[in-house]
C-alpha positions in Angstrom: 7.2 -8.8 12.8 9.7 -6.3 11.9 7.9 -3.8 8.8 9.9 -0.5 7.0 7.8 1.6 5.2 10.2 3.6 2.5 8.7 6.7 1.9 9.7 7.8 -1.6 10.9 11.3 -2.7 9.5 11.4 -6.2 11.0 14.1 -7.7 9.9 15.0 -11.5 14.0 15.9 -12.2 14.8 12.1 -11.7 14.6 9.4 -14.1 11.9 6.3 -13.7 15.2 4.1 -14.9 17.3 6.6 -11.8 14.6 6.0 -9.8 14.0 2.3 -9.7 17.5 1.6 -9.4 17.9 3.7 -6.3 14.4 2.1 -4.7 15.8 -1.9 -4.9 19.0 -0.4 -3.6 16.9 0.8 -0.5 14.6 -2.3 -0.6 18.1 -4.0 0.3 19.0 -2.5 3.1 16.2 -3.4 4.9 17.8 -6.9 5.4 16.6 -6.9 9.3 13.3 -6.3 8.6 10.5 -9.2 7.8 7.7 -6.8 5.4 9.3 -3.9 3.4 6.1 -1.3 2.0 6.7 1.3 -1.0 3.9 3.9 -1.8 1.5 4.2 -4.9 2.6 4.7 -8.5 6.4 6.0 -7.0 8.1 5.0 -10.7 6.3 7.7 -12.3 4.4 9.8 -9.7 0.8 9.5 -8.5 -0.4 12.8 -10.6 1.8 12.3 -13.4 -1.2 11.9 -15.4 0.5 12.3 -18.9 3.5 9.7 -18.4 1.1 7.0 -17.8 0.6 5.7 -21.1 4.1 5.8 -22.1 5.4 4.4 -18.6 2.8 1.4 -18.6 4.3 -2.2 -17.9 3.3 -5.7 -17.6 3.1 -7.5 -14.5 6.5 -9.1 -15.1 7.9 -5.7 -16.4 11.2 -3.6 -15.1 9.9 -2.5 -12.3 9.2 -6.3 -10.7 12.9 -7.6 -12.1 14.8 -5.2 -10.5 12.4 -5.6 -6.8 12.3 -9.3 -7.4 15.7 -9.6 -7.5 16.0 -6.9 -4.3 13.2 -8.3 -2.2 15.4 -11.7 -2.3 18.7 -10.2 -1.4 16.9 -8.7 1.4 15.0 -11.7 2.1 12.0 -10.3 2.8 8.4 -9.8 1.6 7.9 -6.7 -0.2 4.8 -5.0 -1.0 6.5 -3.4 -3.8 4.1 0.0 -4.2 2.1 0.3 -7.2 3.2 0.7 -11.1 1.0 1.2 -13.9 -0.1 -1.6 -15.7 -0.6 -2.4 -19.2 -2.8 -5.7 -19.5 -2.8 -8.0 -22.2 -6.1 -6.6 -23.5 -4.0 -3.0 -23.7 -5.7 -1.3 -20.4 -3.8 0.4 -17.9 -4.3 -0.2 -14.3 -3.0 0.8 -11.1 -1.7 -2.7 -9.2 0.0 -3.3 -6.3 2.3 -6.2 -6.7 3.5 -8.3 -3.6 6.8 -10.2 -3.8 7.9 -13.1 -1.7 11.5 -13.1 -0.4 12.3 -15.6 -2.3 11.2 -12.8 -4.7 8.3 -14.2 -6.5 5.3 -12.5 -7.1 2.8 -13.9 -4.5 0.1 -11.8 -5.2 -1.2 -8.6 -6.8 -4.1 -5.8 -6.0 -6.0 -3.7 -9.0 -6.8 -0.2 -7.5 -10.6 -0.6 -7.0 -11.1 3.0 -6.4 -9.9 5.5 -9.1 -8.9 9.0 -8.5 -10.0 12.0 -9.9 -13.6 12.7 -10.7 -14.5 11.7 -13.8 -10.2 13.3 -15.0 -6.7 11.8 -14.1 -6.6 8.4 -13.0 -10.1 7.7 -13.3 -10.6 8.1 -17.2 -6.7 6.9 -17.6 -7.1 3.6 -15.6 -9.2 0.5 -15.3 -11.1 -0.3 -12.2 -10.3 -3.6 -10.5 -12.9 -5.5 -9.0 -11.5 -8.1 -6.5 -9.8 -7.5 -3.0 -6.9 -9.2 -2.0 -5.3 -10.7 1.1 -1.9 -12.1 1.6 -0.6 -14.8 4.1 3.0 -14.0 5.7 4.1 -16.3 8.5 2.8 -14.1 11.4 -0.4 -11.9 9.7 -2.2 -11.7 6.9 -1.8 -8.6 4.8 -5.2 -6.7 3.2 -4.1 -4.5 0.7 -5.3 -1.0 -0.4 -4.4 1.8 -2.8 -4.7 5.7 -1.8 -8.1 6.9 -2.6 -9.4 3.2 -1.5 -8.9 4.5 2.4 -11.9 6.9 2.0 -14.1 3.3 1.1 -14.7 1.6 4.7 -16.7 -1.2 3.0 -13.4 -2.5 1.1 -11.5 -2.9 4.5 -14.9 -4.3 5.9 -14.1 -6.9 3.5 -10.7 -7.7 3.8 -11.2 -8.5 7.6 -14.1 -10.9 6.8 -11.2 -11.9 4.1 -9.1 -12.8 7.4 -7.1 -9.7 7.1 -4.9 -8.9 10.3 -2.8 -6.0 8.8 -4.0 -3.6 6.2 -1.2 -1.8 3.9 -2.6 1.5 2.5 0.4 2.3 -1.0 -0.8 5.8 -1.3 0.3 9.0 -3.4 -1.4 11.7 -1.1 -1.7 15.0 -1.8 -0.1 17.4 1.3 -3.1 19.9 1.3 -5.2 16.8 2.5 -3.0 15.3 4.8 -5.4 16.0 7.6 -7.4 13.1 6.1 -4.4 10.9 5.9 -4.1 10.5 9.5 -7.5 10.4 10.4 -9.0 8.1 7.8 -5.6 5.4 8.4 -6.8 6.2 12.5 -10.3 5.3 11.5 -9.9 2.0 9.6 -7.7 0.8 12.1 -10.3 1.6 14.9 -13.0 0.0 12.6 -11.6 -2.9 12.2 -8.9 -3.5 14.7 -6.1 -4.5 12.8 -3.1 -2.7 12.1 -2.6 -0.2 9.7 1.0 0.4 7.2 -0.2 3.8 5.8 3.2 4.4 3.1 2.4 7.6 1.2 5.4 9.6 -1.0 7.2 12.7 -0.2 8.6 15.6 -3.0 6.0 16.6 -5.8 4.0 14.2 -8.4 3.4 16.9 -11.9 3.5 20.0 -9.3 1.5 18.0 -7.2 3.0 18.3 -3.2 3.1 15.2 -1.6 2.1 14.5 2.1 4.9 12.6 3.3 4.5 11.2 7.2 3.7 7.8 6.6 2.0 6.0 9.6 1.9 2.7 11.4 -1.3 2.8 13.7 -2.5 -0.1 16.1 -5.4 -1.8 16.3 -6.7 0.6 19.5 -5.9 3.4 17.2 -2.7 4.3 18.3 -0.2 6.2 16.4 3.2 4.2 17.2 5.3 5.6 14.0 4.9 8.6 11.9 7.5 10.0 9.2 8.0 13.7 8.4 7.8 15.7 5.2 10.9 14.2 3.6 12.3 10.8 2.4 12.6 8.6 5.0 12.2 4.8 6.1 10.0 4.5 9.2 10.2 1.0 10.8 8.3 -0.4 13.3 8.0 -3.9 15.3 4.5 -5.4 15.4 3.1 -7.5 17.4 1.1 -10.2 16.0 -0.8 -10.8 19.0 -2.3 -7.8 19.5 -5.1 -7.4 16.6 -6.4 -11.1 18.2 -6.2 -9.3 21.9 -7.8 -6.6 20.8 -10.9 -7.8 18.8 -11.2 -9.9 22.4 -10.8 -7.2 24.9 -13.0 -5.1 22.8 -15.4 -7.5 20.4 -17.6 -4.6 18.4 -16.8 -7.2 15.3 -18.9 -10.0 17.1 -22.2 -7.4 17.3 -22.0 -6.5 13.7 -26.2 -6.3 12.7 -25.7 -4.9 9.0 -23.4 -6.5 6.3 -23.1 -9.3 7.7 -22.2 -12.2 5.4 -24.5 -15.3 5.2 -23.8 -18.3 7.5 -22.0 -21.5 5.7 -24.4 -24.3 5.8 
């Protein structure tokens, strides 16, 4: 499986109408790949705090239309990044939206895990509460938001969810990019599957973003990383090798705590 991970410039001179219609151009170029990732909240910025409100969409909003309608030129799945939200009950969340490449929305995350400590994102949003998986011919996607990677129970679950890949949409700051690469390293080790870690590059409200997105393996293994800039970083994966893995190495199998009851 072929995967491009487009990381974003965000830049707070450019337009969210300039800016979506430049993304689904790039979304369509990556007609030879199979799974095409975008990072977090990239229509308005990550730390864009005061735009939220005002930028807020529904599900089948501008941002999907003009991805939809990419993802299916492309033909290919999309994890389309995150936008913000507005429910029917008039909260704001931050959701991932997936789209098939037939460019229907096959499934959607709710950021569990809100950023900000009691400011930002985590006063301005509502938390979701339910993980999600997606099937794709060769793997089945667990998805993730940002600040979720500092959680290992969530990715705990999306493996016992049957969750072969795990796709991190992030909006990370640079002065913790340390923690980028080590916590996308560690869930990968932890739960040996691969690991589509697509973060942003320019500046969210000031904010300086991280840039160098990651593919890692399921041993661990770096195999892609992206600089500071814009950029799309794409990979080959092997579908085979999370299954090899968890069989060459089986820490999964000897699991004592958390372990989810038997069916019987």
């Amino acid at each position: 499986m072929r995967a491009s991970l487009i990381q974003i410039a965000v830049d707070d001179a450019e337009s969210v109408v300039s800016r979506r219609r430049r993304v689904a151009g790039l979304v369509r170029e990556q007609s030879d790949s199979d799974l095409v990732v975008l990072p977090e909240l990239w229509p308005v910025g990550a730390f864009a705090y005061e735009q939220f409100e005002t930028e807020a969409e529904p599900l089948d909003g501008p941002t999907y239309d003009a991805l939809s309608k990419a993802a299916r030129d492309a033909g290919v799945w999309l994890h389309a990044g995150s936008i913000v939200e507005r429910a029917g009950d008039g909260r704001l969340y931050n959701t991932a939206l997936v789209i098939s490449p037939a460019g229907e929305l096959a499934a959607t995350y709710r950021k569990i895990h809100r950023f900000g400590f009691d400011e930002g994102e985590a006063v301005l949003m509502s938390a979701g509460d339910s993980l999600t998986t997606v099937e794709l011919p060769e793997q089945t996607l667990g998805l993730a938001t940002c600040y979720d990677l500092r959680f290992p129970e969530l990715f705990r679950g999306l493996i016992d969810s049957g969750a072969t890949t795990l796709v991190v949409s992030a909006g990370w700051p640079e002065r913790r990019r340390a923690h980028w690469t080590l916590l996308s390293r560690a869930r990968a080790v932890e739960e040996q599957a691969y690991v589509l870690a697509c973060g942003t590059a320019g500046t969210h409200a000031g904010v300086q973003q991280a840039g160098h997105s990651l593919v890692v393996d399921p041993w661990g293994e770096v195999v892609a990383e992206a600089g500071p800039g814009e950029q799309v970083l794409t990979v080959d994966l092997d579908p085979r090798k999370v299954a090899e893995t968890r069989e060459q190495f089986p820490a999964l199998k000897d699991r004592m705590l958390g372990i989810r009851p038997a069916r019987g």
